[in-house]
C-alpha positions as CSV (number, residue, x, y, z in Angstrom):
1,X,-29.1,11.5,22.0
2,X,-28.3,8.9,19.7
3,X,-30.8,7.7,17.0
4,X,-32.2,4.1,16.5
5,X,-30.0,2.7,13.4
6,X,-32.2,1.0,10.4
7,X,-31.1,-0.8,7.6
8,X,-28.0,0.0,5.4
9,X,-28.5,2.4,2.9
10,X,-27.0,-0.4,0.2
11,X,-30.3,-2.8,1.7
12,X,-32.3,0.1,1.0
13,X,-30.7,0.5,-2.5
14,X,-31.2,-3.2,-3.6
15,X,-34.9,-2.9,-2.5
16,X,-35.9,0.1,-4.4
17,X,-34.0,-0.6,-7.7
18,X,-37.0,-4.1,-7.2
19,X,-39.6,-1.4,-6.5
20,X,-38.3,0.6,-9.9
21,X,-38.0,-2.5,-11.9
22,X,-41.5,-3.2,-12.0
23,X,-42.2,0.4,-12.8
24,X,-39.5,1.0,-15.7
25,X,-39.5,-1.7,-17.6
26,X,-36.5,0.0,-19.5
27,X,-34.0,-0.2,-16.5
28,X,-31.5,-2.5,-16.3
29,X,-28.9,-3.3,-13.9
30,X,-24.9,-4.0,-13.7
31,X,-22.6,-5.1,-11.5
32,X,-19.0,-6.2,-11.1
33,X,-19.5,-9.8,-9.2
34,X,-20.2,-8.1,-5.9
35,X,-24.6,-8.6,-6.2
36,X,-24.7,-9.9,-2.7
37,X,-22.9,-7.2,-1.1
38,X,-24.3,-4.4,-3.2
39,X,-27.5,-6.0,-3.1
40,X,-28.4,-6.1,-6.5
41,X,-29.1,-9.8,-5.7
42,X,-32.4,-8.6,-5.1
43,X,-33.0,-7.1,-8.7
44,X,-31.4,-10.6,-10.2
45,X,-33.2,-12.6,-8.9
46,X,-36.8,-10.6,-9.5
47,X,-35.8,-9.7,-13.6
48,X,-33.2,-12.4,-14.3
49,X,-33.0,-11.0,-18.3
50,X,-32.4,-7.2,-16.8
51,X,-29.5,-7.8,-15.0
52,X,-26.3,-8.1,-16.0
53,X,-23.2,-9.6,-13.8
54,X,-19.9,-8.2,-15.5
55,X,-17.3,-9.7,-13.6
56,X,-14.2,-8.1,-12.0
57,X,-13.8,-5.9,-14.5
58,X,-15.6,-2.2,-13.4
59,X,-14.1,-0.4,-16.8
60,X,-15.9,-2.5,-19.6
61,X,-19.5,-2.7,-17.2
62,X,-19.1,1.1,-17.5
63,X,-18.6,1.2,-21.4
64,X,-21.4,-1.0,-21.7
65,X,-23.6,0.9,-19.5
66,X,-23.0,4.3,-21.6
67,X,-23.9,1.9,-24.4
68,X,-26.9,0.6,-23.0
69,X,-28.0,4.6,-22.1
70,X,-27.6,5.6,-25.6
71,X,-29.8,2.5,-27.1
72,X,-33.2,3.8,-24.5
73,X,-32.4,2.0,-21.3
74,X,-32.0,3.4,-17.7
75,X,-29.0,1.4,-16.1
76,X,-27.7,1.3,-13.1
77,X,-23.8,0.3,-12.4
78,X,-22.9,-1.0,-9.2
79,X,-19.8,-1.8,-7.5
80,X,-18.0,-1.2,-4.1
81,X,-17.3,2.7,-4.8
82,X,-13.3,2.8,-4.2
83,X,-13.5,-0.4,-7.5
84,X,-16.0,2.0,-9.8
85,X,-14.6,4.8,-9.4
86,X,-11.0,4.1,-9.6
87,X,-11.2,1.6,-12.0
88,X,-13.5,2.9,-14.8
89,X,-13.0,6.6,-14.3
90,X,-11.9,7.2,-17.7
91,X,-14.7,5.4,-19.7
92,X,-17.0,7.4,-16.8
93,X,-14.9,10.5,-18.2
94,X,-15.4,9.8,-21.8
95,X,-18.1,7.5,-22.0
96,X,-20.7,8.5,-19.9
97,X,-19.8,12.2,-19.1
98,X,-18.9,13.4,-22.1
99,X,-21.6,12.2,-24.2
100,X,-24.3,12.7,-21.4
101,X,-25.0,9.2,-21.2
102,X,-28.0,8.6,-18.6
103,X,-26.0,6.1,-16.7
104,X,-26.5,6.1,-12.3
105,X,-23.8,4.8,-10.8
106,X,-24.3,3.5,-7.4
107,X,-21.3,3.1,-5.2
108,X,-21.4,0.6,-2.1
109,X,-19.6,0.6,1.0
110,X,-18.4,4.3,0.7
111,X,-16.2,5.6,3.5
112,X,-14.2,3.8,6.0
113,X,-17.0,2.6,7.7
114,X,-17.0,-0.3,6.3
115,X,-14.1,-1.3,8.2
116,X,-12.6,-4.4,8.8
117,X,-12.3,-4.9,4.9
118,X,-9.6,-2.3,5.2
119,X,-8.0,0.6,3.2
120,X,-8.4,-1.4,-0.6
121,X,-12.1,-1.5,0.2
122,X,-12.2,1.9,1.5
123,X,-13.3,4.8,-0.6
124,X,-12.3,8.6,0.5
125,X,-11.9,10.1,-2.6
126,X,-14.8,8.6,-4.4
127,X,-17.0,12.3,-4.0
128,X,-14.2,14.0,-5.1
129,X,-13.8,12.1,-8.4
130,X,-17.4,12.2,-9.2
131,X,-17.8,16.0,-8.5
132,X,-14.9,16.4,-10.9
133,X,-16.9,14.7,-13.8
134,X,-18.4,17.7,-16.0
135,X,-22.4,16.9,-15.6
136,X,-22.4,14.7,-13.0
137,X,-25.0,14.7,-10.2
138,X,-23.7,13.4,-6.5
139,X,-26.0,12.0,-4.0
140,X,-24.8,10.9,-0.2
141,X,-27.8,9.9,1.5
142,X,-27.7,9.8,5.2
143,X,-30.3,7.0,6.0
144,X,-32.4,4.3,3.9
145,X,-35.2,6.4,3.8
146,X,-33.0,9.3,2.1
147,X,-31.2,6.5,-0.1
148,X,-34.5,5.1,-1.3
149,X,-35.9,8.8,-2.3
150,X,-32.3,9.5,-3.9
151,X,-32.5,6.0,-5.9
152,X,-36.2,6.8,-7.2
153,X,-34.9,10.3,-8.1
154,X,-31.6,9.8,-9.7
155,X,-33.7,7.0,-11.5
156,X,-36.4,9.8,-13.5
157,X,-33.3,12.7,-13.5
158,X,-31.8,13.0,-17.3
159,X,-28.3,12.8,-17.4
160,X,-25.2,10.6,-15.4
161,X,-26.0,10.5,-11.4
162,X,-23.3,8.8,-8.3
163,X,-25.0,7.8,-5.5
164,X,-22.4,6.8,-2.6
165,X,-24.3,4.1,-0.5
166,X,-22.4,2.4,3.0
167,X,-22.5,-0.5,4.4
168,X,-22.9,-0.6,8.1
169,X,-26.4,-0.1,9.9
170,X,-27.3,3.7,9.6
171,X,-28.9,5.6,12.3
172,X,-32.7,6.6,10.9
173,X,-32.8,10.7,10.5
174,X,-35.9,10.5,8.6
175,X,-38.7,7.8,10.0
176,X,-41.1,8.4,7.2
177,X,-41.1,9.7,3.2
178,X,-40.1,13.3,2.4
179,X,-39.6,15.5,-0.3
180,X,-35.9,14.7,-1.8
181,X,-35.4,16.9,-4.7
182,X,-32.1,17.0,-6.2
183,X,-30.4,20.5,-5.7
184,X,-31.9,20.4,-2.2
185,X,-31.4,20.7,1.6
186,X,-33.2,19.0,3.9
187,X,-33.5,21.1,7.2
188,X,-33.3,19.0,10.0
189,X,-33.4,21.5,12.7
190,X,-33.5,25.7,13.0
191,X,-30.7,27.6,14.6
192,X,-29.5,30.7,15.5
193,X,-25.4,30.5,16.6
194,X,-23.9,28.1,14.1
195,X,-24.9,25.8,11.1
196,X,-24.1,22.4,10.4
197,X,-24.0,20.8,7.2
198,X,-23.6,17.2,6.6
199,X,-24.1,14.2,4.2
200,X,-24.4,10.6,5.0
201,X,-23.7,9.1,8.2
202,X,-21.8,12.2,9.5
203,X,-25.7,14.1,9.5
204,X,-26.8,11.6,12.4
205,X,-23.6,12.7,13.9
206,X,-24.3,16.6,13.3
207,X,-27.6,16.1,15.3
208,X,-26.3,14.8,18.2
209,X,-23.9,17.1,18.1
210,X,-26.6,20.0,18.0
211,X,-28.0,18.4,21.2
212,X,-25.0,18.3,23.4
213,X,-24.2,21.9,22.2
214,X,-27.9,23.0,23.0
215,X,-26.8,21.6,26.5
216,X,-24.3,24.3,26.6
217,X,-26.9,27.0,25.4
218,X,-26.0,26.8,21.7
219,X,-28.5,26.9,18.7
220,X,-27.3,24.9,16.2
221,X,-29.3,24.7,12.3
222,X,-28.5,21.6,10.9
223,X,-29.1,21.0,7.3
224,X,-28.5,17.6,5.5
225,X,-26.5,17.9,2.2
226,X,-27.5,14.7,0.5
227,X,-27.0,16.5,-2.7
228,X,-23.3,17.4,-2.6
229,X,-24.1,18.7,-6.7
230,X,-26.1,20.5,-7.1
231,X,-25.4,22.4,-4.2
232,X,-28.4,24.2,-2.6
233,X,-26.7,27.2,-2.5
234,X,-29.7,29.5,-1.7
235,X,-30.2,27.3,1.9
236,X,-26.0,27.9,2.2
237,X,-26.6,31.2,2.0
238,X,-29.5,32.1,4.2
239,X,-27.7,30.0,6.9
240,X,-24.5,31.5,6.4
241,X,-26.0,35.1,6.6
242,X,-28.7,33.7,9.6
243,X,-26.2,31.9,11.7
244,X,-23.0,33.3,11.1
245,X,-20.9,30.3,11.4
246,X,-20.7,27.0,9.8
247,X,-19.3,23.5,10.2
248,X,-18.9,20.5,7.4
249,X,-19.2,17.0,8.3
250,X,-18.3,14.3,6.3
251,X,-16.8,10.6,6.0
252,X,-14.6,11.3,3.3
253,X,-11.0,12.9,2.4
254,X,-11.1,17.1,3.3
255,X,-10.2,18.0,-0.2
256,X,-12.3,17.7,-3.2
257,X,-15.9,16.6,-0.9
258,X,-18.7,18.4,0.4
259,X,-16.7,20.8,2.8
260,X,-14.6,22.2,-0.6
261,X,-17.8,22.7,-2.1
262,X,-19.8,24.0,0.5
263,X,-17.2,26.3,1.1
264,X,-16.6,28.0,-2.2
265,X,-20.4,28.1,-2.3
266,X,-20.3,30.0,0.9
267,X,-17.2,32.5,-0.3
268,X,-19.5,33.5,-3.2
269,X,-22.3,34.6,-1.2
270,X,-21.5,35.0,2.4
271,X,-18.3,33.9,3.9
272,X,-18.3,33.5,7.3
273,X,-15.8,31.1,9.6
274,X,-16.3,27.6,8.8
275,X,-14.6,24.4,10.6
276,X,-14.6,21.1,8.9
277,X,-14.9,17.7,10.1
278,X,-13.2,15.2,7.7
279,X,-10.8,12.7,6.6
280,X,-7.6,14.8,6.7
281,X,-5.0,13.5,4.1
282,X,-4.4,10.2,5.3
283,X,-6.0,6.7,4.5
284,X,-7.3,4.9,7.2
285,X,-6.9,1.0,8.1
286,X,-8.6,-2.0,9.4
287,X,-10.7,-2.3,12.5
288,X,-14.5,-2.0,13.7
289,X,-16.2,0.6,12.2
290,X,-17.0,2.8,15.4
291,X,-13.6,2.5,16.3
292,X,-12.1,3.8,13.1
293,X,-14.7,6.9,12.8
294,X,-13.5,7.7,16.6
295,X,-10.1,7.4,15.4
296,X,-10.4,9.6,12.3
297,X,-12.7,12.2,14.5
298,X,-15.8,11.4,12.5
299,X,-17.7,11.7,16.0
300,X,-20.8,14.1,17.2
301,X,-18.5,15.2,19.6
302,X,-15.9,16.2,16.8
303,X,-18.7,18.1,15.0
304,X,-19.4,19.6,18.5
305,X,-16.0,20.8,19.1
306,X,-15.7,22.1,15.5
307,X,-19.0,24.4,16.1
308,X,-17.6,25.7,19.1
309,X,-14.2,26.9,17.2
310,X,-16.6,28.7,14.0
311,X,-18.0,30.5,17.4
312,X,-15.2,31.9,18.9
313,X,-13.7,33.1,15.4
314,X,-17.1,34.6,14.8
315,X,-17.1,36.3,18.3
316,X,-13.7,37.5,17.4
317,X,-14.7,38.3,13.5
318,X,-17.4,40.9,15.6
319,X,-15.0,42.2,17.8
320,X,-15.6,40.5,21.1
321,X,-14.3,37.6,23.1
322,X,-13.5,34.6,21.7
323,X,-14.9,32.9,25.1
């Protein structure tokens, strides 16, 4: 069964850096002349003298957010996430990771489900690039609940934080306030057979995948991965070990995301067969956003199909019929 969609998680961004604003008076916000699509607008125009619009030019509103870090302030740096992260990578490398800097950088429309804007608005790597930065935290929230609980997190957490936001509707997962904590999964539903793990709008896809496969008599654990790192390895590995069998879902290139973490998490501690639904090597193109995740196989049904291969190489892995 489907799920209702909410707001975007970038509304539910621009919202809560308002509701911060008039808590921390000491953060401050950045962007590269992109407010109304971001939705920093909405910070702008409630603390004109806290925010700051750079201009087309990603790598210096980076540098000067490190800057802003070291002098006491909390800012926040936000951009469409293929510009940021492509564009100011190296002051991120040296400016803000290096040094520690506590500098959040939010990137919008993640993913190609922004679609029509095409493949130089498109970000597939952007995960990969921030997991490769040495102290960087990585949030993918799956709905605007999730993305306001990740913003007021990554907000009080010491040290640089990505946050990769979209901008389509997103279907609600979580219909009231929960306990985000950073280094954690949310369990979204108990298993037996096979586990998924997701991030972002992929987890509304892993739960209607686990209902068509509990059509077919399969219990599936679903788990939401909003924090791609820290990993929570210790709910990796009692699924692993409880389930036997995993899929990763994400909107977002195979190599360098969630599924190559999750799975060197998993070889550590319990390998088991694991499928993964993802981007596979190519970039994507123009066109409406469900037609382009359908394309891609970024679909329940994908997720579904995955689970049922990690089940027959588990059968297999135990001796029996792969049927």
């Amino acid at each position: 069964m489907a799920l209702a969609l909410g707001p975007a998680t970038r509304e539910a961004y621009g919202e809560t850096l308002v509701e911060l604003g008039r808590e921390m008076p000491e953060l401050v916000v950045l962007d590269a002349d992109l407010a109304k699509s971001t939705y920093t607008k909405k910070f702008a125009e409630a603390f004109p003298d806290r925010f700051f619009d750079m201009g087309i030019q990603e790598a210096n509103m980076v540098g000067v957010a490190a800057g802003l870090a070291l002098s006491g302030k909390v800012p926040f740096v936000s951009s469409f996430a293929t510009f940021v992260m492509s564009k100011a990578f190296d002051q991120m490398r040296l400016a803000v990771a290096y040094s520690g800097a506590n500098v959040k950088i939010v990137g919008s429309h993640g993913g190609i489900s922004i679609g029509e804007d095409g493949v130089s608005q498109m970000s597939v790597e952007d995960v990969a690039l921030a997991q490769a930065l040495p102290g960087f935290t990585v949030l993918v929230p799956a709905d605007a609940e999730a993305t306001r609980q990740a913003v007021r997190a990554a907000a009080r957490h010491p040290g640089p934080v990505f946050i990769r936001v979209g901008r389509p509707k997103a279907p609600v997962v979580y219909e009231r306030p929960f306990a985000f904590r950073i280094g954690r999964a949310q369990l979204l539903r108990e298993g037996r057979d096979v586990t998924l793990v997701a991030d972002g709008l992929m987890v509304a896809a892993a739960l209607e995948a686990a209902d068509r496969l509990a059509g077919e008599g399969i219990s599936a654990r679903v788990l939401d991965m909003a924090s791609v790192k820290p990993l929570d390895r210790q709910a990796l590995a009692a699924a692993a070990r409880e389930t036997g069998a995993m899929v990763v879902a994400e909107e977002h290139q195979i190599f360098g995301g969630l599924g190559s973490s999750v799975a060197l998490a998993v070889a550590e501690s319990e390998p088991v067969p694991m499928e993964f639904v993802a981007i596979r090597d190519t970039f994507a193109e123009s066109g409406k956003p469900e037609e382009l995740l359908r394309k891609y196989g970024l679909t329940a049904e994908a997720v579904a199909e995955a689970a049922r291969r990690a089940l027959a190489r588990k059968r297999l892995a135990r001796g029996g019929s792969p049927a």
